[in-house]
Structure formats: C-alpha cells, structure tokens
C-alpha positions in Angstrom: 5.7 -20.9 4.2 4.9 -18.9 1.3 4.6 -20.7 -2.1 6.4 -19.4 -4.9 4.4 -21.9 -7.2 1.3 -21.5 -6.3 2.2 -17.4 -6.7 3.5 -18.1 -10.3 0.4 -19.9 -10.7 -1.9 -16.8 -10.5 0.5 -14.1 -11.5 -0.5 -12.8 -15.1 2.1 -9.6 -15.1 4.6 -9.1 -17.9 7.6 -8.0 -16.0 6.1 -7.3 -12.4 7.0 -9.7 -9.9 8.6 -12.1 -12.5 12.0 -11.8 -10.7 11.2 -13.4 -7.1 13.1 -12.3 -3.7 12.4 -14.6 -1.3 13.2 -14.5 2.5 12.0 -16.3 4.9 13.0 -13.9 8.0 14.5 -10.0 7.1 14.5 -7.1 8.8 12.7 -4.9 6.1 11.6 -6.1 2.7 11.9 -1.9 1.8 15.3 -2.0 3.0 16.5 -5.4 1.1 15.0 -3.7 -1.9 17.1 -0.7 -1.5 20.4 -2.6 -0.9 19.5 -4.8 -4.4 19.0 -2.0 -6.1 22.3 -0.3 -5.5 23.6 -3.7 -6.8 22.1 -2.9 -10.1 18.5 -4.1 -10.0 15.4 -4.9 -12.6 12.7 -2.9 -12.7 9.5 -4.9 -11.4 11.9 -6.8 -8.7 9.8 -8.1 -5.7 11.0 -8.9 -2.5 8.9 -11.0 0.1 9.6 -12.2 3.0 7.7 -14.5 5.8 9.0 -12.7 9.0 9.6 -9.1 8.9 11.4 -8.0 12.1 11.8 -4.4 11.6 9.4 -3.1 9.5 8.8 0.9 9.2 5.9 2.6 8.1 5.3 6.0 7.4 6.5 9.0 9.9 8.9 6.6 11.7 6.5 4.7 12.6 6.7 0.7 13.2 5.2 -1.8 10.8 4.1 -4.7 12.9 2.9 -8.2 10.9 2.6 -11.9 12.2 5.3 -14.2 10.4 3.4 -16.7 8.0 0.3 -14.8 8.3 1.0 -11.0 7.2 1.7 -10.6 3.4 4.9 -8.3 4.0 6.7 -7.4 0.4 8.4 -4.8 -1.4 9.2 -4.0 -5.3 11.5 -2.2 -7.5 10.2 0.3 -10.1 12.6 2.7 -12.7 10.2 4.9 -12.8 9.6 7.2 -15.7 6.5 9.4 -14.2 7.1 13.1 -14.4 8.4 14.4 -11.1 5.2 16.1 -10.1 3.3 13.2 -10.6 5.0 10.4 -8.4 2.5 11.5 -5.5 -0.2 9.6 -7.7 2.1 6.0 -6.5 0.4 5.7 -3.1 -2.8 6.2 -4.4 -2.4 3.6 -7.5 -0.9 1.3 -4.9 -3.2 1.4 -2.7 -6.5 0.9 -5.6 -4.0 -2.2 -6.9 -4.3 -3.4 -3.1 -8.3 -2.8 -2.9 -9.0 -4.1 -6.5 -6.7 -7.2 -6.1 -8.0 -8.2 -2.7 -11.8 -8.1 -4.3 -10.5 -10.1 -7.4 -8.8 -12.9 -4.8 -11.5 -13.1 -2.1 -14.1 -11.1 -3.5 -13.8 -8.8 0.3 -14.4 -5.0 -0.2 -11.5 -3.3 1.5 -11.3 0.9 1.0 -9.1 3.5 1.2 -8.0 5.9 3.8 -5.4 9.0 2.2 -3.0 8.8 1.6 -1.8 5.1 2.3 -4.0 3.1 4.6 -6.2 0.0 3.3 -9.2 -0.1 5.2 -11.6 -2.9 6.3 -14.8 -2.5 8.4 -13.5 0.9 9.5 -10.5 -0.5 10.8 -7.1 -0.6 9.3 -5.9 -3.5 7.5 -2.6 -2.5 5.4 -0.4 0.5 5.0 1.9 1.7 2.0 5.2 3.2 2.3 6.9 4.7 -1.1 10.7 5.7 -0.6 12.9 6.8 -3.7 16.1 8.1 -4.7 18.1 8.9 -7.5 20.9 7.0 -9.1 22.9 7.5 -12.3 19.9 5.7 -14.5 17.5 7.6 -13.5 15.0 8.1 -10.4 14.5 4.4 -8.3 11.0 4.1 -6.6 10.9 1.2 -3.9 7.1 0.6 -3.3 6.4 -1.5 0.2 3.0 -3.0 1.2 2.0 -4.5 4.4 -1.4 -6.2 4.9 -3.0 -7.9 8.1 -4.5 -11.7 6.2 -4.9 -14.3 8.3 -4.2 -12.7 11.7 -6.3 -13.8 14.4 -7.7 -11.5 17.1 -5.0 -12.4 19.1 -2.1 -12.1 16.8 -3.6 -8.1 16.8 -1.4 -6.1 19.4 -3.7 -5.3 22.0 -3.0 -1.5 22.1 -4.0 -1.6 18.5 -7.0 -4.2 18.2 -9.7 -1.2 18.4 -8.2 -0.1 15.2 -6.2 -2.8 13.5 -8.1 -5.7 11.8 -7.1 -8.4 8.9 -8.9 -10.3 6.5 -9.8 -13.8 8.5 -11.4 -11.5 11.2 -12.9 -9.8 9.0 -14.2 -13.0 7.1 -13.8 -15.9 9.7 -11.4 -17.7 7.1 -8.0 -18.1 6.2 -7.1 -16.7 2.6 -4.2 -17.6 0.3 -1.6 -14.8 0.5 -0.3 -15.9 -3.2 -2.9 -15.4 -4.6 -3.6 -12.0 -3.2 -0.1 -11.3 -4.0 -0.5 -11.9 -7.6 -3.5 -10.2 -7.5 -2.4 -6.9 -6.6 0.8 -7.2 -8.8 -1.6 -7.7 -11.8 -3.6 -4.7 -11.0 -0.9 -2.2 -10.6 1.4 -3.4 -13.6 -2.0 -2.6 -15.8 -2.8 0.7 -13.9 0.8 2.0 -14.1 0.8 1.2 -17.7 -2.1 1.8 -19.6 -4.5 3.6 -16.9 -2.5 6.2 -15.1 -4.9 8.9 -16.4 -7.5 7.3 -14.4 -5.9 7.1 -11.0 -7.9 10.1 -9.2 -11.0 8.8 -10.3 -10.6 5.1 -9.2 -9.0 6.2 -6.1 -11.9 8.4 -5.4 -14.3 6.0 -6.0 -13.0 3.6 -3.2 -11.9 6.3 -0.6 -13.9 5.4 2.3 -14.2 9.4 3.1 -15.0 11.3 0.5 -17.4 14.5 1.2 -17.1 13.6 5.0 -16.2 15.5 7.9 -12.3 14.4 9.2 -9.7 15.7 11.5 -6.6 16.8 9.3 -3.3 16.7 11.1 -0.5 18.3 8.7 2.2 20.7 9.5 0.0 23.6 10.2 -1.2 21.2 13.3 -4.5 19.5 14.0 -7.6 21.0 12.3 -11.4 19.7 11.5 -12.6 19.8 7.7 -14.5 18.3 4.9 -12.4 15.9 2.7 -13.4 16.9 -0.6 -10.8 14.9 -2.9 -7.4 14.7 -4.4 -6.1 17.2 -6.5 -4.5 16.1 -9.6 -0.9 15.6 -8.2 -2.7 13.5 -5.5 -2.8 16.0 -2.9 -5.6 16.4 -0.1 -8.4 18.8 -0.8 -9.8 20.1 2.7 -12.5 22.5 3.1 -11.7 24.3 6.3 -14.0 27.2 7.5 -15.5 27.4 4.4 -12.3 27.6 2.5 -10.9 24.5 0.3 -7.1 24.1 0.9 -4.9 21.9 -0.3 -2.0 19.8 1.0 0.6 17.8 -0.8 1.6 15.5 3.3 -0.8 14.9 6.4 -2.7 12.6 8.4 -6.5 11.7 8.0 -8.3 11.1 11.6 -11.9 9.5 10.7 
C-alpha cells in the first residue's frame, strides 16, 4: 500500500500535492478529480489511488497499470496560463516526470511527443491533460500513469514488445513515494518560476529530435523529420522538404 508518510517525507512543494486523495481501488483518478472539483476544489489537489480499474489514456484509449505497483495519480490545477499556451502542460508534465524519476532513482527516462515517457525505447508512462471551464475560471486536471515495479509478467503480453517499467528496466523495486514527490517538486517549480524554459528542457530530453518518424495526424499517416516544438508546443515535421506544423498527432519511432 502506498505510504502517505513516507510521501510527505520527500515532498518539498508549497501547495502541490499538500492536499492528499487517497484511494486504494477507483475507477479513474482523472475522473475522481473531475467529480472533486465540481465540489469546489484546491488548486494543487492530488488524487492517487493503488488500483485503477478503468483508466483512459489519450484517444480513447485504455490505461492499463498493476495495483500496488503502477504509480496511477491525478491533480487539480486553476490554471492561469494564457489560452494558447496550455499545449505547453504535457510537455512540462512530462520533463517533471523525466527530471523527477532521475532525481529519485537516478534512471534516465525520455520523452516521446507529445505525452509518452520513454525507457530503453519502450514506453513507460503516458500523460493525459483534460480541462473545462467553470465559473472561477478554466480547471486543468493533469493525470500520470507510470509502469514502476511491474515485472515482465505483470506486462500485458500484446504490449511487452513495447511497454516496459522501471524494475525491468533496473532489476529493482523502487519507492513509488518518493518518485511521486519527486515529480510533484519538479513541476510546482517549472509551472512557477520556469515556464519560459519549457521548449528548451523538453527538447533537450525528447528521445527524437532531428530523426526520421512516421507522423499520424488528421491528414493520415505520413514519414518526416521531427524537427521540434513550436512555441505553443506544437509538432514541427519536415515533410518532402517542407516544415509543417501540427498542434494534435501521433509519433511512430
């Protein structure tokens, strides 16, 4: 079971993950998140559960984690980023996820756009950013899922040629608290003092940059060379010689 003690322990955030949600089974942590929030929520309320049952990621698709293994949690942000820059979210999420893991375990994870953590080449964690807007303002619910101390066999098998988690990876269990805190103390510093910086970092730890990638977007399935994010996060492409640009889309290494 997850501690909240030892969590406190390592967290270092002023508001961030102070107020604690715990579950031990939910369906979603995304969706529990939501359903506070219409109740009148904090900004920087986490949500965390130990068995997540119906988890979604993005484009329908299903989340799968291993209860008491996975580290499967959600939080609440009152966000007050311009409109045109909340596509910058995944991508500070997801360098709070690579630069938190290093800081815990000292493992180099990287990034794949716009929301998968990577490990080895495989993938090891997703992001999924939903928001709405209520009378206070616009409410951003940010949900992480990430593959820790899975073993090979807790891996789905039609996905074990892709999917990987941290004790493969390593050949050790890790504590999921402290990870937890981890991240939580890298974005709260990103999203307040450093979100200037975000295309940078993010580029520094994408695991793709100036390489050759199959794009699928709306226009369908096409081959390119990744050459960055614009400044509203969007993918850069350089298709047939020509650099396009697109704000949704899959990367295919």
């Amino acid at each position: 079971m997850f501690s909240k003690e030892r969590y406190q322990k390592y967290l270092c955030t002023t508001i961030l993950g102070r107020e604690f949600n715990y579950h031990p089974q939910t369906n979603s942590t995304n969706e529990d998140a939501w359903q506070y929030a219409q109740e009148g929520s904090s900004h920087g309320s986490l949500f965390l559960t130990d068995k997540q049952t119906a988890g979604k990621g993005r484009r329908q698709n299903k989340w799968v984690s291993t209860p008491e293994k996975s580290l499967t949690f959600s939080f609440i942000l009152h966000s007050e980023l311009e409109l045109e820059k909340m596509g910058l979210l995944p991508l500070l999420t997801g360098i709070s996820i690579v630069k938190g893991i290093t800081a815990a375990t000292t493992i180099q994870t990287g990034l794949k756009w716009p929301n998968d953590i990577m490990l080895n080449g495989k993938k090891m964690g997703g992001i999924l950013i939903e928001s709405k807007h209520h009378s206070n303002g616009l409410g951003v619910v940010v949900g992480v899922g990430l593959n820790i101390n899975e073993n090979a066999q807790d891996i789905p098998h039609a996905l074990r040629d892709n999917a990987i988690s941290l004790a493969i990876f390593s050949g050790q269990n890790h504590s999921r608290e402290q990870i937890l805190s981890a991240i939580l103390n890298e974005f709260e510093t990103l999203y307040d003092n450093q979100i200037d910086s975000i295309i940078s970092l993010w580029t520094d730890h994408c695991i793709h940059q100036d390489s050759e990638v199959s794009f699928h977007s709306e226009e369908g399935k096409q081959q390119g060379i990744f050459q960055g994010i614009s400044s509203l996060g969007h993918a850069k492409i350089q298709i047939n010689g020509k650099t396009q640009t697109f704000p949704s889309g899959m990367v295919i290494l």
